[in-house]
N, C-alpha and C positions, 0 to 999 in steps of 0.2 A: 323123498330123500334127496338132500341136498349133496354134491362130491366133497363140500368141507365135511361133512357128516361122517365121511368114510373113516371108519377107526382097524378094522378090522375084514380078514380076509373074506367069511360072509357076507360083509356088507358093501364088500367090491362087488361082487357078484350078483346081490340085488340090485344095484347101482348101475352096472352093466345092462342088465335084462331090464330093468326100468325103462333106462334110455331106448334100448331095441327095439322095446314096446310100442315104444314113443315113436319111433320109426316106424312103425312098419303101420301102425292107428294112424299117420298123418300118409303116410302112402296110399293106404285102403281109401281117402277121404277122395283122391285126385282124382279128376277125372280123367285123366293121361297120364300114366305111368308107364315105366320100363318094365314090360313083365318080371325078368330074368332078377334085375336086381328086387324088385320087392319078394319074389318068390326066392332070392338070398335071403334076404331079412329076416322074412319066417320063419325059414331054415335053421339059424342065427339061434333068434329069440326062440324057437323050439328048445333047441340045444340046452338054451340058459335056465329053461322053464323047466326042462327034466332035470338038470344038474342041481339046482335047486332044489324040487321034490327030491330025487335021490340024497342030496345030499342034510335032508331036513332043513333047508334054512327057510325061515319064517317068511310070507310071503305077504303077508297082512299090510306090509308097507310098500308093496309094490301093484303096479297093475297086473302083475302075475293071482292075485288074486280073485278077479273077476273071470282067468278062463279056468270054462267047467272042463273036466275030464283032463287036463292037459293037452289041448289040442288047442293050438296058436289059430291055425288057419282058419278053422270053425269062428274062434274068437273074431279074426281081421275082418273073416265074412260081414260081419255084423255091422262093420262101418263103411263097406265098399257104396258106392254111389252109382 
């Protein structure tokens, strides 16, 4: 999803936790990182990802879709090096 894209309060939201995503999958990538802030980020894009489920918004267009269980950190794992 592009920010021109954004029409609607849901789709802030996805847009949001997109981006977060985005963070926090290109943090996991580094090989030096700031603990503190990327274990922000998770935190962050946690928040976005349950607000999301709670909130039913469709997730199919975001990379909220690929983590299982809602669990971010499981997810980053996945790309740490």
């Amino acid at each position: 999803m592009r920010d021109c894209d954004v029409r609607t309060p849901e789709q802030a939201l996805a847009y949001i936790t997109d981006c977060t995503l985005a963070t926090v999958s290109r943090m996991a990538m580094l090989k030096s990182r700031k603990k503190h802030e990327y274990t922000r980020q998770i935190s962050i894009a946690q928040k976005a990802v349950d607000w999301m489920a709670d909130m039913g918004i469709d997730v199919t267009s975001t990379r909220a879709k690929d983590i299982k269980g809602r669990d971010v950190a499981k997810w980053a794992a996945s790309f740490e090096v």
